[in-house]
MIMILO-420625 format. One record per residue (C-alpha): residue in one letter; x negated, y, z. Coordinates in steps of 0.5 Angstrom, whole numbers, padded with zeros to 4 digits. Each point is the difference from the previous one (the first is absolute). Example, Ala and Ser with C-alpha at 12.3 -4.5 7.8 and 13.67 -1.06 7.14 Angstrom:
@res:A; px:-0025; py:-0009; pz:0016
@res:S; px:-0002; py:0007; pz:-0002
This chain:
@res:X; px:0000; py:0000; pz:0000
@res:X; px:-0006; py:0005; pz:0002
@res:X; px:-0004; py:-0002; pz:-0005
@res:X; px:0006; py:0000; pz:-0006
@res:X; px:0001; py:0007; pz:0002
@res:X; px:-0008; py:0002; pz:0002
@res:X; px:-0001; py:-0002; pz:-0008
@res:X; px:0006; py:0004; pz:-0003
@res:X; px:-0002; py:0007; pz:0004
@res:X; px:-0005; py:0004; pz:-0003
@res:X; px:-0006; py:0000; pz:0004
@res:X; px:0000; py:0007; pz:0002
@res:X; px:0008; py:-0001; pz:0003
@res:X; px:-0004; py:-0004; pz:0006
@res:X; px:-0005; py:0004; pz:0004
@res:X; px:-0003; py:-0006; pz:0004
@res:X; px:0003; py:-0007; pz:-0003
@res:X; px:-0003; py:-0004; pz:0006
@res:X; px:0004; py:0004; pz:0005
@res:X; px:0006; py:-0001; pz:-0004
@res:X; px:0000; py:-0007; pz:0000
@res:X; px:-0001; py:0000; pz:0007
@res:X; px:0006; py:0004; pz:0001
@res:X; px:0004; py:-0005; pz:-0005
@res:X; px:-0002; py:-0006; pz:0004
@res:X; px:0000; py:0003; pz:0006
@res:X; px:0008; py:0003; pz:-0002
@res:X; px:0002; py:-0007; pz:-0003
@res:X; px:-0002; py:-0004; pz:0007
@res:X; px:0004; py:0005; pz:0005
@res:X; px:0006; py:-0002; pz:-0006
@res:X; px:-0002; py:-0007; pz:0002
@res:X; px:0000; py:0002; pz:0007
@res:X; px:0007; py:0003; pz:0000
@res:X; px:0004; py:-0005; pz:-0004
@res:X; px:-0003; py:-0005; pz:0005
@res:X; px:0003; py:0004; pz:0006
@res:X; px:0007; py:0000; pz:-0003
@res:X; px:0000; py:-0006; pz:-0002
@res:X; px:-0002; py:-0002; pz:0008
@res:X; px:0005; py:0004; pz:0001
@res:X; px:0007; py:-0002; pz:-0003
@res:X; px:-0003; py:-0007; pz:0002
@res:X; px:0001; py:0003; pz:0007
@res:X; px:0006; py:0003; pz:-0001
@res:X; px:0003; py:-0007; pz:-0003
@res:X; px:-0002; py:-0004; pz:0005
@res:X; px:0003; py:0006; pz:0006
@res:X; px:0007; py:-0001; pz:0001
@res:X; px:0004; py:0007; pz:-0003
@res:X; px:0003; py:0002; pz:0007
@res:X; px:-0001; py:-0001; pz:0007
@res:X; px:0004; py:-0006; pz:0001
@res:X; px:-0003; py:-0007; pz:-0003
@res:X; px:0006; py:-0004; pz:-0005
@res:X; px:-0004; py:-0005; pz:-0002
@res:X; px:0000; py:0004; pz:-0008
@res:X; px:-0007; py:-0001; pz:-0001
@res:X; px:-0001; py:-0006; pz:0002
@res:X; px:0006; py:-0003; pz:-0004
@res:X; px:-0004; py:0004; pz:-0006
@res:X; px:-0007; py:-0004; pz:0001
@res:X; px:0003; py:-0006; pz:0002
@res:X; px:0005; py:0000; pz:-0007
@res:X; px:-0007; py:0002; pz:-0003
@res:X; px:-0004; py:-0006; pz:0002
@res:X; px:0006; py:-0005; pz:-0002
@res:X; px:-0002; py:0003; pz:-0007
@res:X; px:-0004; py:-0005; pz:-0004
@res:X; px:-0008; py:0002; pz:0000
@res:X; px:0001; py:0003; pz:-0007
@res:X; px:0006; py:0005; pz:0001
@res:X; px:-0003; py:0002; pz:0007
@res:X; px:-0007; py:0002; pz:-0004
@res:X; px:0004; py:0004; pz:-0005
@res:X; px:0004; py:0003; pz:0006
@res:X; px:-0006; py:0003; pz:0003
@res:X; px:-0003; py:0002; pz:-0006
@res:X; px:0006; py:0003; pz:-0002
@res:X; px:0002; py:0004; pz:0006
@res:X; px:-0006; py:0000; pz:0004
@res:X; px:-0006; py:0001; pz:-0006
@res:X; px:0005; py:0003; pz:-0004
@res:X; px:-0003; py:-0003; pz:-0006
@res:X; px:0005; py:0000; pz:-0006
@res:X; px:0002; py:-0007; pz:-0004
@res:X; px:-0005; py:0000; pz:-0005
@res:X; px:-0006; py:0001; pz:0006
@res:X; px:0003; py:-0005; pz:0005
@res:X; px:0000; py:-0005; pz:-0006
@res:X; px:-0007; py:0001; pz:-0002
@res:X; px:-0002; py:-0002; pz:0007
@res:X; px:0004; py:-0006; pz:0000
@res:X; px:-0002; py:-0002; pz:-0006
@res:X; px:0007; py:0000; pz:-0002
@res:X; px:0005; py:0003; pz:-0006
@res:X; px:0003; py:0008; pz:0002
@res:X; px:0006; py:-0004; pz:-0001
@res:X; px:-0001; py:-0006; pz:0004
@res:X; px:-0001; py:0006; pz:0006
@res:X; px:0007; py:0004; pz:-0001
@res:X; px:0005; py:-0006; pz:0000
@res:X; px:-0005; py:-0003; pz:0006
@res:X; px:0002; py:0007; pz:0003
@res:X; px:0007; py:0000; pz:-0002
@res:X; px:0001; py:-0007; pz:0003
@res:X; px:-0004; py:0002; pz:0007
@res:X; px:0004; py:0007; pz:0000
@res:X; px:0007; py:-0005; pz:0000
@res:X; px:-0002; py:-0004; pz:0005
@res:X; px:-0003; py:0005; pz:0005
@res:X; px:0008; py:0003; pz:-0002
@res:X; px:0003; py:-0005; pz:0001
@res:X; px:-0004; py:-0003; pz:0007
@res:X; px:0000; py:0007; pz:0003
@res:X; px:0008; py:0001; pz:-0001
């Protein structure tokens, strides 16, 4: 990314090119850094009761999650929590885009149909 861009800038536009890749790397890991604490926190916020008085809700929700079979469970998390799109999720589990989505529609009617 830093490079693309450093070889399509004249050499004029970038007083000290040391410097400015310091300050790509240095803006692209505090992204990293920020996108895992968010993910951290929705994590905690999912696993923590929404009111002050515990129902059960959540820990119906994991329990129908782990009732999934392996596959869809992978394609929930990476769906909802790794916020990954169908193609991306396909890759990692070296299965079609469309394998992924009929998966997921069939994990989201049965988690509909458990939590009711």
């Amino acid at each position: 990314m830093a490079f693309s861009k450093l070889s399509r800038l004249d050499a004029t536009e970038i007083r000290n090119p040391r410097a400015y890749l310091f300050r790509v790397v240095h803006t692209v890991a505090l992204d990293q850094v920020r996108s895992q604490q968010r993910r951290q926190a929705r994590d905690i916020h999912a696993l923590t009761p929404a009111t002050g008085t515990d129902d059960g809700g959540d820990i119906d929700v994991r329990r129908a999650i782990v009732r999934l079979p392996l596959q869809q469970r992978s394609i929930v998390y990476f769906a909802y929590w790794e916020d990954l799109e169908a193609a991306q999720i396909g890759e990692l589990l070296g299965i079609a885009t469309k394998t992924v989505r009929r998966q997921l529609a069939k994990a989201q009617f049965r988690l509909r149909k458990d939590l009711q």
